[in-house]
N, C-alpha and C positions, 0 to 999 in steps of 0.2 A: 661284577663282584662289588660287595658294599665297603666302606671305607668304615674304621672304628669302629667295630661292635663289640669289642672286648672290653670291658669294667676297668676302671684302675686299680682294683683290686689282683686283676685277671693278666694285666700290663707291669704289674712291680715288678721291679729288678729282686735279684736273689740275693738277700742277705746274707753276709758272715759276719760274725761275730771277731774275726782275725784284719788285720788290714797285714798286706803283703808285702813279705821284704822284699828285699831288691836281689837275693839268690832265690823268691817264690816267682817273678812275674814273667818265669821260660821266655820267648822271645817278645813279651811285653805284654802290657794292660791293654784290651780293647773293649769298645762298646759299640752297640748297634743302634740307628735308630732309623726305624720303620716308619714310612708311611705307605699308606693307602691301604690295599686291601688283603683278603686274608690268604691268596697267594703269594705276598708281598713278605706276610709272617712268615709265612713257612717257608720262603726262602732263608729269611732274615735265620730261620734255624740251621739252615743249611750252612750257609756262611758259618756260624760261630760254632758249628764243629768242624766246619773243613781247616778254621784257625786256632782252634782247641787242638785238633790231631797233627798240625805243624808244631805247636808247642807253647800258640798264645795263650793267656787267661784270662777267663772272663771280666771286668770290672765289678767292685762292690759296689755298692747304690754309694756308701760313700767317696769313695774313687770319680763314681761320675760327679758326683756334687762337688767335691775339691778339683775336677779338670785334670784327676791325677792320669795319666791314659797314655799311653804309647801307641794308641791304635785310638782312632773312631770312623764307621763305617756310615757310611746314609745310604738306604735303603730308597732307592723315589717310587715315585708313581708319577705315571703322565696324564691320569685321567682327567684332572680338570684345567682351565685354561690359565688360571696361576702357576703351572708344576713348577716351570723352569722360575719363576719369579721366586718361588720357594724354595728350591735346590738352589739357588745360586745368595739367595739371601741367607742361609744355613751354612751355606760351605764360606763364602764370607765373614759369620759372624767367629768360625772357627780358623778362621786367618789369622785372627787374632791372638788365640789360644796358641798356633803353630809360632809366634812371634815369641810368646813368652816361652814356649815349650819345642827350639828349635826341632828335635829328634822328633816330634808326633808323626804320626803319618796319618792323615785322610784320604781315605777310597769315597768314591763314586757307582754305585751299582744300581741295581733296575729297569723300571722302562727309561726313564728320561735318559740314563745311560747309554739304553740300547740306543735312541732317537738322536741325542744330540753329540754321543760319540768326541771326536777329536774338538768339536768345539767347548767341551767345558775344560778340557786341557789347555787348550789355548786364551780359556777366559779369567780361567784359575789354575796357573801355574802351581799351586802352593799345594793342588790338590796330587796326590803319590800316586793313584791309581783310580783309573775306570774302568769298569768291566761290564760285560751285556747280560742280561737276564739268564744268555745259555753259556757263561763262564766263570759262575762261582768257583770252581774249582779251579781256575785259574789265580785266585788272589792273593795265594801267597810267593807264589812266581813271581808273580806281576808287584808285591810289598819289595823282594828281595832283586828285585830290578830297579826298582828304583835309588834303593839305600847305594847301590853301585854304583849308576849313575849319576843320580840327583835330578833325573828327568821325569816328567808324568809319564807311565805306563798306561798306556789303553789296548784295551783286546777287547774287541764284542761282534762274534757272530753271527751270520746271520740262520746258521742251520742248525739246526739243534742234535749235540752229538752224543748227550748222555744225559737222561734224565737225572734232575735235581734228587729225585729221591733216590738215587743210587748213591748219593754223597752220604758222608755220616751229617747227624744231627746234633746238634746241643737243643734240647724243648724245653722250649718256657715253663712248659709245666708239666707235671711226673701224672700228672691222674686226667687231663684230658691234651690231644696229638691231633695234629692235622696231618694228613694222609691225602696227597694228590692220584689223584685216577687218571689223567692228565692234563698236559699244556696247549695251550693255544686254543684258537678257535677259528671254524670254517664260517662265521657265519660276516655279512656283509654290512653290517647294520651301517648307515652312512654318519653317523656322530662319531662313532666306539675310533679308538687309536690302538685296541688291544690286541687285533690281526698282527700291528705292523708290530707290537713291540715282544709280540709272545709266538707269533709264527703260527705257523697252519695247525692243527689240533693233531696233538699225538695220544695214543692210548699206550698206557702202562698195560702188561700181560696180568688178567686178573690175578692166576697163582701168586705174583710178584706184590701185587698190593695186598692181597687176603695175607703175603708172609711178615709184610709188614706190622697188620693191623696186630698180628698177633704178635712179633715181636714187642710192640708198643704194650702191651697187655703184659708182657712178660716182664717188662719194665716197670708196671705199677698203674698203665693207664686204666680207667674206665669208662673212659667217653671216646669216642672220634669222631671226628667230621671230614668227613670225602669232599674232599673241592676240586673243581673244574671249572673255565672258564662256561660249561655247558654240559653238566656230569650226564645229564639224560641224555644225552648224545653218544656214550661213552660205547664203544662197539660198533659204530653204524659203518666206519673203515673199513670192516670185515665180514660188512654185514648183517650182524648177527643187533637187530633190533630189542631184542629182550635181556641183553647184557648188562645192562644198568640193576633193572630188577633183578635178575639171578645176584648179582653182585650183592645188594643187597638183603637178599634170602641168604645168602653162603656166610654173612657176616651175623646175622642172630646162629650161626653154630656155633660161634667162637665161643669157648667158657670165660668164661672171667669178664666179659664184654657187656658191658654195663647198658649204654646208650650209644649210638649211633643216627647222627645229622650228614646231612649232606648240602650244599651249597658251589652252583647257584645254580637250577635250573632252568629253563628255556621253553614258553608255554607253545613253541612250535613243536618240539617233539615229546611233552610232556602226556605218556602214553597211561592207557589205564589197566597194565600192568604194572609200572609202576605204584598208581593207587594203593593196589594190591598188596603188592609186596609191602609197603609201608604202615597198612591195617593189619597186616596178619604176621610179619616179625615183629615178636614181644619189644625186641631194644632197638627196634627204628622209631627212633620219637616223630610224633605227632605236629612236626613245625617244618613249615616249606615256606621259603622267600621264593615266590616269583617275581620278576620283573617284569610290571606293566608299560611303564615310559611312557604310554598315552592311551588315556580313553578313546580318542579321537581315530576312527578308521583310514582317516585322509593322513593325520600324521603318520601312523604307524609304517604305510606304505612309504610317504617319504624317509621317512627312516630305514626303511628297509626292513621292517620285523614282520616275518612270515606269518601270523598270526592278525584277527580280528578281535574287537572287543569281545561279539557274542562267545566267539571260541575260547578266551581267559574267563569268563562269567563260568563256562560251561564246566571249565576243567574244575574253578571253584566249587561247584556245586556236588560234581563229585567225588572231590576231596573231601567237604562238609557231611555227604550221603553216609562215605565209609567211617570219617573219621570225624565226629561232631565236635570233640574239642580238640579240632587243629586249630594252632594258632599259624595266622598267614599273612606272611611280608608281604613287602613290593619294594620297586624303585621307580620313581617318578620324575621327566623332566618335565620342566616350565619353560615354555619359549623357546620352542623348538622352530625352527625359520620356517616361514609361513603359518605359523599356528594363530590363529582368531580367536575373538572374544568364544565364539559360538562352539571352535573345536576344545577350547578350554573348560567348556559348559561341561562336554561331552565326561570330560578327563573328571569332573566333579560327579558325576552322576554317577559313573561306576567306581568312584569310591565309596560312596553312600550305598551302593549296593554291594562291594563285597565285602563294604565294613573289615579294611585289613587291622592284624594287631597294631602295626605301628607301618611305616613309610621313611625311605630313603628319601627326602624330596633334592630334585639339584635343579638350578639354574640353569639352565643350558646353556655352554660354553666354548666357542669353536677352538678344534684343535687342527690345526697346521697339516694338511694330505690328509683329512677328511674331506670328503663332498658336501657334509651341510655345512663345513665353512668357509663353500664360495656362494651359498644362499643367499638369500635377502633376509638379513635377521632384524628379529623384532624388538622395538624401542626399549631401553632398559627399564624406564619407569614402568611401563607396561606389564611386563616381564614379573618384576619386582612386587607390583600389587599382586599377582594372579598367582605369587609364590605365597605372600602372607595370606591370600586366602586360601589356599588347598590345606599349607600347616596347620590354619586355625579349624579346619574342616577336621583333618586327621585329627588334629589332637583332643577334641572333644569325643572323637568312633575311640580314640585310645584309651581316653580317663573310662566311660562307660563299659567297655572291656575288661579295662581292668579290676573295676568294680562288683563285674559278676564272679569276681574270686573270692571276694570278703563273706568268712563263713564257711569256704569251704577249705579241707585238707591236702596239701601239694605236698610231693615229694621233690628235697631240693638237694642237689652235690652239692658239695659245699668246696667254695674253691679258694676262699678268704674269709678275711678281717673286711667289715667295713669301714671304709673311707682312711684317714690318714692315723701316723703312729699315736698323735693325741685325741683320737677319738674313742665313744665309745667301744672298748673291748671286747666287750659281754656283749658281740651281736656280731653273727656269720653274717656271710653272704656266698649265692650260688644261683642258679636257676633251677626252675621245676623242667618237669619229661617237655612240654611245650616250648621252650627257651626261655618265659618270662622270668627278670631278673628278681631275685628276694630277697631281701633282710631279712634276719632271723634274729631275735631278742630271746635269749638262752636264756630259761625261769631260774630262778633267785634257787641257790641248789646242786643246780646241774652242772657236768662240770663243758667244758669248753670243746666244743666235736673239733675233729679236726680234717684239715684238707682231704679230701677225696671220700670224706663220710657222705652219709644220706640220709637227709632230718626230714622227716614229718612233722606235719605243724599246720596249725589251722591258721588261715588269714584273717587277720583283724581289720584291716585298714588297705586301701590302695594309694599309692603317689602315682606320681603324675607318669613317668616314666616305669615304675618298678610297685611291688607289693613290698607290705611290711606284715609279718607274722608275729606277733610279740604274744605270744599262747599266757594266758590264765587258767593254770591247772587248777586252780580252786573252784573253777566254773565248769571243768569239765572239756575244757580245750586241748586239742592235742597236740604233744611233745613227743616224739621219742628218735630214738638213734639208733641208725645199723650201721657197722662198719664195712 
């Protein structure tokens, strides 16, 4: 899964206009804060309705700026080899907060949770609660254990008893929902930590997610994204290989269902059904991240990924066949133990051939009961050059990319305001059907579309990362809005 892909626009906390008395804040102020990836969000949702429906309330953006909180939650990730340096340098900095703000209470949740368990208790006592990836639902037990005793509370399992998505939700956002298909993953990769911290791959019953999506629909959304640690895998439990794709046919029936993505799949079982399904449902957009993690044939087996270069080229190719303007991720490491100048070469060549829209690139970073971190790993400078060259590689396939869209007309949600409250107002922001990010400069006139619209607009300009639409109707540019 890719870490931050959500916009700051996309990340803002929910504004009120009211700041909360002290007979509004039910069993107190809380706030979340997420990292890693977009399984990690959509727990982070889970949480703050499993502590909405006990009786907490959300914090205002003001509330978190004044540290006014009776609650704050961290959310971890263990994916890179900083985690623990980061979860313990955050729940520190909020030691401090707890000194000034006796009563606060800090929880602990995630993978690094699930990993390091009884040791962050014992390393930070200050912290109230930890709980494992498969105990959200235990947190407010586990708050009101603590207030009792004054001891940290930890519970983190290791068998998974009830999917996350059977909790209630609090969603960031009312017009696009993340929707898990499900958890864990069977696959062995010798880097990945996400076996140990998310468990063996479980599938949700499709009726049970098709009643979600719709429920989310009924709620006001028009986007969703189906995530798994390996969605195209999704069925294979029982069998039934074409499950993914049915899934995805059954979900352009939904009325009101705007757009539908999926993330992340897995170019070992990425099947050419799937293709299918994806060309020929109107609201499955046209954007696939795969993960390549190396050009290289020799790394890819020591890593353990079931797959060859020519086999990622090939799925590419027929993803371009059906779908010519698919836009297509990746993630990529650098310096994977034993990787050579020459298997690096390799990792550059089939970038330049599948010309992705943009790249996750990571360092490669041993994690603690992985296999490639009893390897022979390779020098950091080493490393470190062969990262600034793949970026400066990508990001030249990306500015060119993004440049074949100047001129032409995208359809974009619109999901915000761009950038901060003293910024320009008079310009949306949202993504087109492909995922690429857009600014939109609303013509001198028109009045201000709002969240969960869909602006047409011709692209004038490309950045470096995202498109800028800024339409000249005097020239014949186009503008327009559907709600």
């Amino acid at each position: 899964m890719n870490e931050d892909m959500m916009t700051e626009a996309e990340r803002a906390p929910i504004e009120s206009d009211e700041h909360l008395t002290t007979q509004e804040r039910g069993k107190g102020v809380f706030h979340i804060h997420t990292l890693g990836c977009q399984m990690n969000v959509h727990d982070s949702e889970r949480i703050a309705g499993v502590l909405e429906t006990d009786g907490y309330v959300p914090a205002t953006e003001e509330q978190v700026n004044d540290h006014d909180l009776d609650l704050i939650v961290l959310n971890t990730c263990a994916v890179r080899e900083n985690a623990a340096e980061r979860m313990y340098g955050t729940v520190g900095l909020w030691a401090e907060m707890k000194r000034q703000r006796p009563n606060l209470q800090i929880a602990v949740g995630g993978c690094m949770a699930q990993l390091d368990r009884q040791k962050i208790a014992n390393k930070a006592p200050w912290v109230a609660a930890v709980f494992g990836t498969k105990n959200i639902g235990d947190l407010p037990q586990l708050l009101n254990q603590n207030r009792a005793t004054d001891t940290p509370q930890v519970k983190v399992d290791d068998q998974l008893q009830q999917f996350p998505s059977q909790l209630p939700a609090a969603r960031a956002s009312r017009v696009s929902s993340w929707v898990a298909i499900s958890v864990g993953c069977n696959n062995t990769c010798t880097f990945c930590i996400v076996p140990t911290t998310r468990g063996k791959e479980k599938d949700r019953r499709p009726g049970d997610i098709l009643d979600e999506v719709r429920q989310c629909v009924a709620n006001g959304a028009k986007e969703v994204t189906l995530l798994g640690q390996n969605v195209n895998s999704f069925g294979y439990g029982i069998g039934d290989r074409y499950a993914f794709s049915k899934l995805l046919r059954a979900c352009g029936t939904i009325d009101g269902l705007e757009r539908v993505r999926f993330t992340s799949p897995h170019p070992a079982a990425f099947t050419d059904d799937v293709i299918e399904a994806m060309a020929e449902t109107p609201n499955v957009m046209h954007q696939l991240h795969m993960p390549l993690q190396s050009g290289s044939d020799k790394i890819l087996r020591a890593m353990r990924r079931s797959y060859r270069a020519s086999k990622f080229m090939t799925i590419l190719e027929k993803v371009r066949q059906a779908m010519p303007d698919a836009q297509i991720s990746t993630d990529i490491i650098v310096g994977f133990p034993g990787e050579t100048e020459e298997d690096f070469q390799q990792t550059l060549d089939v970038v330049r051939q599948a010309r992705f829209s943009s790249a996750f690139t990571f360092i490669y970073s041993p994690r603690p009961g992985t296999p490639a971190a009893e390897m022979e790993q390779v020098p950091h400078d080493v490393v470190q050059d062969r990262f600034n060259r793949l970026v400066a590689l990508q990001e030249q396939i990306t500015a060119e990319n993004l440049q074949s869209f100047e001129g032409r007309d995208v359809e974009v949600m619109i999901t915000g305001t761009q950038g901060k409250k003293d910024a320009d107002t008079h310009r949306v922001t949202g993504r087109e059907k492909t995922g690429v990010l857009v600014h939109i400069g609303v013509p001198e006139g028109q009045p201000m579309p709002q969240i969960g619209d869909f602006v047409t607009a011709t692209v004038t300009h490309a950045g470096r990362h995202n498109l800028i639409a800024d339409p000249d109707l005097a020239q014949g540019q186009t503008y327009s809005v559907r709600h």
